[in-house]
C-alpha positions in Angstrom: -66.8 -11.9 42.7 -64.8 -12.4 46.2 -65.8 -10.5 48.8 -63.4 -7.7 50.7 -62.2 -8.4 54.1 -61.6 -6.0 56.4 -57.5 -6.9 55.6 -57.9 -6.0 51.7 -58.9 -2.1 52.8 -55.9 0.8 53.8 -56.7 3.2 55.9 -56.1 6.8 56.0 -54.2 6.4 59.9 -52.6 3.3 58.2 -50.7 5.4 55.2 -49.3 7.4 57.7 -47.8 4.7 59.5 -46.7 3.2 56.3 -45.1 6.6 55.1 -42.7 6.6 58.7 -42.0 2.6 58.6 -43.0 0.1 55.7 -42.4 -2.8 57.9 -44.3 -1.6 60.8 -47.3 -0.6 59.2 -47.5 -4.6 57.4 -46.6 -6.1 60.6 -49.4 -4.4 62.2 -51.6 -6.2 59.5 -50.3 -9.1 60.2 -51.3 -8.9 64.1 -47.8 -8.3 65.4 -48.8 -5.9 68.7 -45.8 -2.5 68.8 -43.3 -2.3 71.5 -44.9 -0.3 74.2 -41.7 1.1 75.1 -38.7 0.3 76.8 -35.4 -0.3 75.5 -36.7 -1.7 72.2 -38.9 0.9 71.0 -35.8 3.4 72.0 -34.0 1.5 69.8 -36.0 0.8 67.2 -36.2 5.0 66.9 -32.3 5.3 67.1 -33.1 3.0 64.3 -35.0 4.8 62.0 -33.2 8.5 63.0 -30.0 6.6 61.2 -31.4 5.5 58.4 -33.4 8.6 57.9 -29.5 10.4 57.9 -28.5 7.9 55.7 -31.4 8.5 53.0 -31.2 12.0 53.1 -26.7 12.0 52.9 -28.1 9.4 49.7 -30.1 12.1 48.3 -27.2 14.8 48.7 -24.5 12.4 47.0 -27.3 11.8 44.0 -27.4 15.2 43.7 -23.7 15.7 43.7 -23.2 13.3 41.0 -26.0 14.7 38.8 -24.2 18.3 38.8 -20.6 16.8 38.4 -22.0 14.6 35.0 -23.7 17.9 33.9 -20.4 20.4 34.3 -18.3 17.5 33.0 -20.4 17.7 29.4 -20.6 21.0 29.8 -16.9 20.7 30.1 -16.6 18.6 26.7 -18.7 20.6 25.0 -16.8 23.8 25.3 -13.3 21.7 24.8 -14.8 20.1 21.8 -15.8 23.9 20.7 -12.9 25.1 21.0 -11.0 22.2 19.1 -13.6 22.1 16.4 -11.7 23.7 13.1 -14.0 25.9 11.2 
């Protein structure tokens, strides 16, 4: 059986990092030191403000399209209703 390195285990702390940015947290495993601050790390959070607008204007637009499928069959079924000769 191969033994565990200290590499192979996930932290608690380290979830956390991974929930706010995917690529930090595994560049941190891989020994990359963060941006103490500066112009890059200001950046890097006007980074991750945009996207974060950009996932949640996804979400609302998903949404949208889900309730715009639904009241168009809803739509169809009423039209075919009405149409259907008894």
């Amino acid at each position: 059986m191969e033994k565990l390195s200290r590499k192979d285990y996930v932290r608690a702390s380290a979830l956390g990092e991974y929930v706010f940015c995917a690529r930090a947290w595994w560049l941190r495993r891989e020994g990359v030191e963060p941006t103490r601050g500066g112009e890059a790390r200001a950046a890097g959070t006007r980074w991750h403000e945009s996207h974060g607008r950009s996932v949640a204007r996804a979400k609302r637009l998903r949404t949208l399209a889900a309730v715009c499928i639904f009241l168009a069959l809803a739509l169809g079924l009423v039209l075919l209703y009405l149409e259907w000769p008894f």
